[in-house]
One Martini backbone bead per residue (centre of mass of N, CA, C, O) as a GRO file, in nm:
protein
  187
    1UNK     BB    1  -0.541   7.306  -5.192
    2UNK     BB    2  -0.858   7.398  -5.361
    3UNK     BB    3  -1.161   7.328  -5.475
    4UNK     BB    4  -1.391   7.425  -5.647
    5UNK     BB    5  -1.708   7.417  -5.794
    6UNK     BB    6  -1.542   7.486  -6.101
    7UNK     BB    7  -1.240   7.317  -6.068
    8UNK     BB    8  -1.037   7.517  -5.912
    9UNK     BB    9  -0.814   7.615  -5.790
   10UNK     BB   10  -0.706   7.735  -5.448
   11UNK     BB   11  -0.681   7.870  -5.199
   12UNK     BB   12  -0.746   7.698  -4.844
   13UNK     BB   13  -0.960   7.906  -4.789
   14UNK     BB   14  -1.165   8.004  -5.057
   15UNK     BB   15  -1.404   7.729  -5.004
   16UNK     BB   16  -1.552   7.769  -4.691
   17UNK     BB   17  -1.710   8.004  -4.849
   18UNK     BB   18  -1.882   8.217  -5.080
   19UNK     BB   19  -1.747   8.487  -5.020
   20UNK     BB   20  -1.450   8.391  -5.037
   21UNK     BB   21  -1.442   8.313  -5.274
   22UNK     BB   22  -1.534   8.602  -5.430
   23UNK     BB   23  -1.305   8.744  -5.304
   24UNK     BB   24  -1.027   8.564  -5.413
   25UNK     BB   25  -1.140   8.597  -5.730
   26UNK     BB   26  -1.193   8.974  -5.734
   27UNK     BB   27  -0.972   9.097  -5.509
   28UNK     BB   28  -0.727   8.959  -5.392
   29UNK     BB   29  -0.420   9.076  -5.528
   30UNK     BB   30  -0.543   9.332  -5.649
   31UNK     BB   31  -0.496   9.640  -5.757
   32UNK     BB   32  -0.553   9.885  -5.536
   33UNK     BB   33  -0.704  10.228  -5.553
   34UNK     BB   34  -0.766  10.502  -5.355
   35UNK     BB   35  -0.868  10.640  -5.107
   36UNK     BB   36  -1.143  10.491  -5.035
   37UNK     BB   37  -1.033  10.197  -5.082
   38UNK     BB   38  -0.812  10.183  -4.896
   39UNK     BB   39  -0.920  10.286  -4.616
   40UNK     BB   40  -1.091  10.086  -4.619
   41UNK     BB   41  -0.924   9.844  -4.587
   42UNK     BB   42  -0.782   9.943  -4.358
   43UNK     BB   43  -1.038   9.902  -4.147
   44UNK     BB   44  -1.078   9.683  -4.195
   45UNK     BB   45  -0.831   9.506  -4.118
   46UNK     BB   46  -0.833   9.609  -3.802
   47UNK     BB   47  -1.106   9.491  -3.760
   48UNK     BB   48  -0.989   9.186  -3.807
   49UNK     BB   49  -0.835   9.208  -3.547
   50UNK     BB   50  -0.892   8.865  -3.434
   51UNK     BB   51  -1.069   8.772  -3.612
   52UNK     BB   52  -1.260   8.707  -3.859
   53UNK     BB   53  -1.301   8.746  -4.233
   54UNK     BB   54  -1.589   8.648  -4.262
   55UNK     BB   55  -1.702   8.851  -4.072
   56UNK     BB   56  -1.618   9.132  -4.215
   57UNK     BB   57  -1.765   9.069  -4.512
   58UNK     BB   58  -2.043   9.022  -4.392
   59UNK     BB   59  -2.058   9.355  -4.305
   60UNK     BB   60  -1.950   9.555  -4.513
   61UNK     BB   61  -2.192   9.692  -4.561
   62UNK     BB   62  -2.242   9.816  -4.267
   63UNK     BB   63  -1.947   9.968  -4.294
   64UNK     BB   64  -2.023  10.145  -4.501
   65UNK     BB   65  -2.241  10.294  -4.376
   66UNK     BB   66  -2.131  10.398  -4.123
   67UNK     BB   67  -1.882  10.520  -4.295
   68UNK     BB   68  -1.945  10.679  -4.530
   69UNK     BB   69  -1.828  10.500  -4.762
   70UNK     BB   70  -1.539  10.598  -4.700
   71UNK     BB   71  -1.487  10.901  -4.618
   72UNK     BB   72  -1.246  11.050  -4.493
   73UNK     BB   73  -1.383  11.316  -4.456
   74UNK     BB   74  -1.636  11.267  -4.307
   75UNK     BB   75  -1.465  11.069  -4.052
   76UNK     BB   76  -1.305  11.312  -3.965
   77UNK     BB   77  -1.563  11.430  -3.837
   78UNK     BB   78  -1.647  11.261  -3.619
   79UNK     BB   79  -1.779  11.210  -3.298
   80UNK     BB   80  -1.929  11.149  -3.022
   81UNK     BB   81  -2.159  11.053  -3.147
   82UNK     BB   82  -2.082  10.884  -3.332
   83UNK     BB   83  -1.952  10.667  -3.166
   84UNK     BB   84  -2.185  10.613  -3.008
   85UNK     BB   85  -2.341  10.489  -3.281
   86UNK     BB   86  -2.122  10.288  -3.341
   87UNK     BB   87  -2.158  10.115  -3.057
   88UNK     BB   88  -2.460  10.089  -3.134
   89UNK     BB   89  -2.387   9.922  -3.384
   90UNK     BB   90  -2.462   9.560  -3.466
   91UNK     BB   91  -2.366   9.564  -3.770
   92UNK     BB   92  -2.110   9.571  -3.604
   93UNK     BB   93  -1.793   9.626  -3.457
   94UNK     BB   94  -1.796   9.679  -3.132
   95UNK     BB   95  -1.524   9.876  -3.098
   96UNK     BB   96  -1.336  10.136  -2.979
   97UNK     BB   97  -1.058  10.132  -3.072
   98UNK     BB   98  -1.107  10.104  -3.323
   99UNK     BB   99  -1.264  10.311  -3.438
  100UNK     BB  100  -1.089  10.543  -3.332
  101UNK     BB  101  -0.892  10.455  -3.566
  102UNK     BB  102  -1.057  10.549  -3.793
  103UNK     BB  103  -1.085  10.867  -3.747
  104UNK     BB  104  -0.781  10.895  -3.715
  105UNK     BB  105  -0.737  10.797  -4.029
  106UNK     BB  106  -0.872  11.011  -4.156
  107UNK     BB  107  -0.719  11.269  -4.036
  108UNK     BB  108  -0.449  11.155  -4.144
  109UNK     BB  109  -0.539  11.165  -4.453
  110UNK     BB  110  -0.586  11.476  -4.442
  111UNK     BB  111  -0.225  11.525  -4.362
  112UNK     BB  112  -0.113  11.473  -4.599
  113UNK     BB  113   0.164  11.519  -4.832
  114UNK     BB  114   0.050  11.273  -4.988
  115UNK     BB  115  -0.115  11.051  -5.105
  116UNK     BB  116  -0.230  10.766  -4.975
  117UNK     BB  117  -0.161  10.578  -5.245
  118UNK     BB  118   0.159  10.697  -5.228
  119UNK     BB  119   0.211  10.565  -4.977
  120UNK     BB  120   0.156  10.278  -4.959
  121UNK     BB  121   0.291  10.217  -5.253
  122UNK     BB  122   0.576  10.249  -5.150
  123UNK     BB  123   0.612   9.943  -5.036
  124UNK     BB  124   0.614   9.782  -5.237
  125UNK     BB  125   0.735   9.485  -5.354
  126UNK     BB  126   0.903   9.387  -5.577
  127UNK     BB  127   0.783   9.139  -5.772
  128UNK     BB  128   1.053   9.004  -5.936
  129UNK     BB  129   1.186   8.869  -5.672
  130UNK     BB  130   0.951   8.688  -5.610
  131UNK     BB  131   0.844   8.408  -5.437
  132UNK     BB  132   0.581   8.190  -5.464
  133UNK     BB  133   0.399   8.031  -5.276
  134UNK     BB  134   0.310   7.704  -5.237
  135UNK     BB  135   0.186   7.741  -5.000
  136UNK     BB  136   0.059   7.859  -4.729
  137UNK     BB  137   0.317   7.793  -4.521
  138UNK     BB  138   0.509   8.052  -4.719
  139UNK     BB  139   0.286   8.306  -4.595
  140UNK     BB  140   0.346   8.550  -4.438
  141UNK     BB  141   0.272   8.821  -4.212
  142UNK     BB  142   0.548   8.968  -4.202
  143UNK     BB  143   0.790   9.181  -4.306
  144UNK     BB  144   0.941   9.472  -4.437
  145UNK     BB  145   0.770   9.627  -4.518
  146UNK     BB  146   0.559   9.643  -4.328
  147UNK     BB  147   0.719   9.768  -4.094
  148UNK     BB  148   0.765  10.006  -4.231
  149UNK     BB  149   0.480  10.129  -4.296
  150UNK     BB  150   0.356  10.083  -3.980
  151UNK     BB  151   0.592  10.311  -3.877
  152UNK     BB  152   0.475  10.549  -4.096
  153UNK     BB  153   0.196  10.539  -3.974
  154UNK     BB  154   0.284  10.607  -3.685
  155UNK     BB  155   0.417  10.891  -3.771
  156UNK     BB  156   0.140  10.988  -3.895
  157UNK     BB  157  -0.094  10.897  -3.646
  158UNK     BB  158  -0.179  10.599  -3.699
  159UNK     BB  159  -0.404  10.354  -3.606
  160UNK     BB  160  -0.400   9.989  -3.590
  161UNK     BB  161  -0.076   9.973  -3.762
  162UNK     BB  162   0.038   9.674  -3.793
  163UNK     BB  163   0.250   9.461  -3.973
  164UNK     BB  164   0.002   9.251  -3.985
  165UNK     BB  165  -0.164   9.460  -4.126
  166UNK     BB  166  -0.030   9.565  -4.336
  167UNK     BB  167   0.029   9.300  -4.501
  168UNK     BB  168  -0.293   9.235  -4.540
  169UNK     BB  169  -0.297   9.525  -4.708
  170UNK     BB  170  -0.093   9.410  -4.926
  171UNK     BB  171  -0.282   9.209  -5.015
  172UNK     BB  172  -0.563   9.283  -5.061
  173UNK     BB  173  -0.462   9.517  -5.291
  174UNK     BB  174  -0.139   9.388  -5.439
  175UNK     BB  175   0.129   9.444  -5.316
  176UNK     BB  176   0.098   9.134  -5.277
  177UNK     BB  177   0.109   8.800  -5.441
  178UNK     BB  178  -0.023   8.504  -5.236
  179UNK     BB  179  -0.086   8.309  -5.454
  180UNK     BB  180  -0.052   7.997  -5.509
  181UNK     BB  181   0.095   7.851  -5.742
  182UNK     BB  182  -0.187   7.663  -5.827
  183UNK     BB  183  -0.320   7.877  -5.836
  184UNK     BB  184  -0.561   8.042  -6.072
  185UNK     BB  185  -0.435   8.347  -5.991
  186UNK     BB  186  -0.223   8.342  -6.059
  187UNK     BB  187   0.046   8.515  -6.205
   0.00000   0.00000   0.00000
């Protein structure tokens, strides 16, 4: 537990960096919905594996821009050129296997039989069970939602979504709030 520069408490990663604060306080945790804001999310978080999440951050604009504002019926139609151009462009993460994990999952967002936003919430786990992390050290990687999420997401086609991806992107989203106990955001 960290106070920020307005002497609030918030979560012990939340105060190292200016960008940081505000993802933790105005997005992490956050109910999300929309397919073209999940798919980023999806995305990003794929990308942030092995990385720093400040590193992808600091990009999001770029990857924005790289990614056809996260359109997935646009990121769907992209080519071989596309990707030429995607791994030529610096400022982003150039890694091929993400990129092309991005496009495959742009086109299983085509292929589903129900809205992305109704398959990945349909993991989340009832709220009223859980109880708070004390700590970041109480704060899993993986749970079981997770793990069903991420088997669900790769019988449907999708790539580069471990249950530690799935987990991540469950954070980001809402779909479970691991804000510490003491942080101001806790609900």
């Amino acid at each position: 537990m960290t106070e920020g520069p307005d002497g609030r408490r918030r979560c012990g990663w939340a105060t190292s960096a200016d960008i940081y604060l505000d993802y933790h306080d105005q997005e992490w945790g956050v109910p999300l919905h929309g397919e073209r804001e999940l798919y980023e999310r999806l995305t990003l978080e794929a990308f942030q594996s092995g990385l720093s999440w400040l590193t992808i951050l600091r990009k999001r604009a770029d990857f924005r821009r790289a990614f056809a504002a996260f359109d997935p019926a646009t990121v769907a139609a992209f080519g071989e050129d596309d990707v030429a151009r995607l791994m030529a462009d610096a400022s982003i993460v150039r890694n091929l296997a993400k990129i092309n994990a991005a496009v495959t999952n742009a086109r299983a967002i085509a292929e589903l039989d129900r809205p992305l936003d109704e398959l990945l919430w349909s993991f989340a786990p009832d709220p009223t069970g859980r109880v708070r992390p004390a700590t970041l050290a109480d704060v899993p990687a993986i749970t079981p939602e997770s793990r069903a999420m991420a088997k669900e997401l790769k019988r449907r086609g999708f790539a580069f979504v471990g249950p530690t991806t799935a987990y991540a992107l469950m954070q980001a989203t809402g779909m479970v709030d691991d804000h510490v106990r003491d942080c101001w955001r806790a609900r």
